[in-house]
N, C-alpha and C positions, 0 to 999 in steps of 0.2 A: 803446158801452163805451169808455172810455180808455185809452191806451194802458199798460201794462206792461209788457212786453218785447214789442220788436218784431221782428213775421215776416218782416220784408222783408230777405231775404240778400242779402249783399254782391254775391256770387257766384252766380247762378242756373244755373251749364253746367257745375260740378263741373268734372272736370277734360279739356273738351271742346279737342281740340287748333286748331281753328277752321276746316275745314273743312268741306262741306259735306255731304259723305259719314257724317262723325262726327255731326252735329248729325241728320242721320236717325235715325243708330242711338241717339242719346239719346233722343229722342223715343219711339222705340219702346218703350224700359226706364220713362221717366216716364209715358209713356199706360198700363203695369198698375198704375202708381198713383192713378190717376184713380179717385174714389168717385163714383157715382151714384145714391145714398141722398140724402135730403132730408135734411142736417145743421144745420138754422140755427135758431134762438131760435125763443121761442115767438111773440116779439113784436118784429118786424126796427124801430130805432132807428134806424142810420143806415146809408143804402146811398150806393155812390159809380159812378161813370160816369168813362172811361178813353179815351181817345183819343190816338192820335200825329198828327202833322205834320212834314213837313220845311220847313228854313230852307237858305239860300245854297245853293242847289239840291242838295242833299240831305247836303251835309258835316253839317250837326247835322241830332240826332235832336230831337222838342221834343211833349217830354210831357205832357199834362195829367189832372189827376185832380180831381174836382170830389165833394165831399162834402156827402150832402144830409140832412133829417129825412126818416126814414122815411113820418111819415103827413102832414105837412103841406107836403114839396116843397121848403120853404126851403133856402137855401145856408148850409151853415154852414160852408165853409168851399173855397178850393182852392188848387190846388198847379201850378205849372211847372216843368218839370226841361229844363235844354236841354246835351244832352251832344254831343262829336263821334260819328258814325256811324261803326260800324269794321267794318260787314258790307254789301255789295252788296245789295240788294233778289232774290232766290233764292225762285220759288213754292213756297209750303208752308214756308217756314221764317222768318215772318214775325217769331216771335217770337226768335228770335234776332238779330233787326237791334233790335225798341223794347223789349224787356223791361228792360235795363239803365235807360232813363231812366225809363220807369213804375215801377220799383220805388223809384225818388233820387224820383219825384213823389210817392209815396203815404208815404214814409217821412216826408214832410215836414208831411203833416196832423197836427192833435192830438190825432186820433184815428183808433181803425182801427176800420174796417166792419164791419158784421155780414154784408154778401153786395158784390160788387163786379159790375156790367154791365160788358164789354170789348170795345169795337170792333173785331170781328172772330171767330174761330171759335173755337167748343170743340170738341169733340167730332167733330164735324163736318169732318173733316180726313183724308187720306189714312193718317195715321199716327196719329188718332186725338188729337193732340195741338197744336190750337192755339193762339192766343196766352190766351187766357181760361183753357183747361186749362193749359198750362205756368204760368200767372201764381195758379192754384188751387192747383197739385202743390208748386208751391218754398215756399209763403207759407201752407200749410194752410188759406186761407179758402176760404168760398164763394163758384164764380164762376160766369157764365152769359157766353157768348158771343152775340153782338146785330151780326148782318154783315149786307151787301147785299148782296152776289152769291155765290153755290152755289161753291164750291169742289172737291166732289167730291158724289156722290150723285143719286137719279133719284126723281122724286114722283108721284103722279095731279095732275091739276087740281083747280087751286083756286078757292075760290070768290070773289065779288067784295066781299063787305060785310067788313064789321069783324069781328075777333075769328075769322073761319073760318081753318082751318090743316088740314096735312095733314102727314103725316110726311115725312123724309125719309129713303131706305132708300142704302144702300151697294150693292154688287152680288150681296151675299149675299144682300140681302132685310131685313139687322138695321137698326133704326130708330137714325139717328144724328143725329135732329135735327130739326125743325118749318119749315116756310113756314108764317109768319103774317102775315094781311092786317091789317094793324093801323089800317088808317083806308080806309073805301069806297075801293074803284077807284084803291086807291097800289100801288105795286112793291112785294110782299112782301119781309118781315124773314126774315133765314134766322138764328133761334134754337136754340141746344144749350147743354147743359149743360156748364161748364167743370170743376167740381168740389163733391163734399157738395152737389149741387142734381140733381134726379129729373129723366126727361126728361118727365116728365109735367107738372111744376113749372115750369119753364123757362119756355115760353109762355104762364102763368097770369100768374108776377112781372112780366115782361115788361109786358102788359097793363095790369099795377095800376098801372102809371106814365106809360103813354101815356095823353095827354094832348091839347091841340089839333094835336097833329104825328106824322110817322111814327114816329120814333122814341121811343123812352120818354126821359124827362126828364135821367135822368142822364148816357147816353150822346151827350145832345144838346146838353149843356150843354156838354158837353166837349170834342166836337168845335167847338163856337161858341170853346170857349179853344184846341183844339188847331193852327184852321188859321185862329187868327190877327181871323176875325170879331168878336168881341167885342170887341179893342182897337180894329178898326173903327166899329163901332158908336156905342165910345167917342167917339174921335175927332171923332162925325157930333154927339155932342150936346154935345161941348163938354167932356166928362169925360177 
């Protein structure tokens, strides 16, 4: 769909004084806004893939946002945001260091998403809130968080083929998130729900978009603009 007014707030930390004590306790107040109902169209158009990177060794933040057709994969379109970084690197608070330039990236498409994949954690997070879910909570879309390493939580074993997953439980037991094997014998994807997406959905979407690689499409794309590969690439053929 195109845009109309756009969700991407100036300001995503309300009136957080910048420390990191503070950015917990918001986290805490945005993670009971977190919905995990299935909220999306009948018929998802256009999803986008979301990655950071750092540049001059971590003074800018460098954001990409890649926006693609739902059912045929083409690019249609994407976005770089390169801002100065004004938060130290702090576990669990990741989205308070790249949220500022993902949001200057997505603002910049011509259109906004019906569901957005984000490098890194939703749900899935000690406070329940990370960058997928705070990028779901400020911007009301749907998002899914698509990470590589377990940030908190504990699993049974998984199995080796494709497509097999297992939940991931917290210490209480409640499920906050999926291991899934998304390609034979690869390092599982540690998939949760960021917002308006089910946890039962989560690793199905996931899935409909991987492709020859581990990752699904959008969030691979992304990362090939976020850390820079892709003007490599360029480079190699001359473009």
């Amino acid at each position: 769909m195109t845009a109309t007014r756009s969700p991407y707030p100036a300001n995503p930390f309300g009136d957080w004084d910048g420390t990191p004590g503070a950015a917990r306790e918001l986290q805490k107040r945005l993670a009971e806004q977190v919905r995990l109902e299935d909220e999306l169209p009948a018929q998802l158009r256009l999803i986008a893939g979301v990655d950071v990177g750092f540049e001059e060794g971590g003074a800018l933040t460098r954001a990409a946002v890649v926006l693609l057709d739902a059912d045929s994969l083409e690019v249609v379109a994407q976005s770089l945001a390169r801002i100065p970084t004004t938060m130290p690197y702090v576990p669990g608070l990741l989205s308070f260091r790249e949220l500022p330039a993902v949001l200057q990236a997505l603002a910049a498409l011509p259109a906004i998403p019906d569901l957005i994949f984000a490098d890194g954690h939703g749900i899935a997070h000690p406070r329940r809130l990370g960058i997928a879910a705070h990028l779901g909570v400020v911007t009301g879309l749907p998002t899914i968080g698509v990470a590589k390493k377990i940030l908190c939580g504990d699993h049974e074993p998984l199995g080796e083929l494709r497509g097999e997953q297992v939940p991931l439980r917290d210490r209480a037991g409640e499920i906050i998130g999926t291991l899934l094997r998304s390609k034979d014998r690869v390092r599982p994807l540690i998939v949760s729900p960021g917002n308006r997406v089910s946890l039962t959905s989560a690793p199905q979407l996931v899935m409909r978009y991987v492709t020859r690689y581990r990752l699904p499409e959008p969030t691979r794309l992304a990362d090939r603009l976020a850390s820079r590969r892709e003007e490599k690439a360029a480079a190699r053929r001359g473009g």
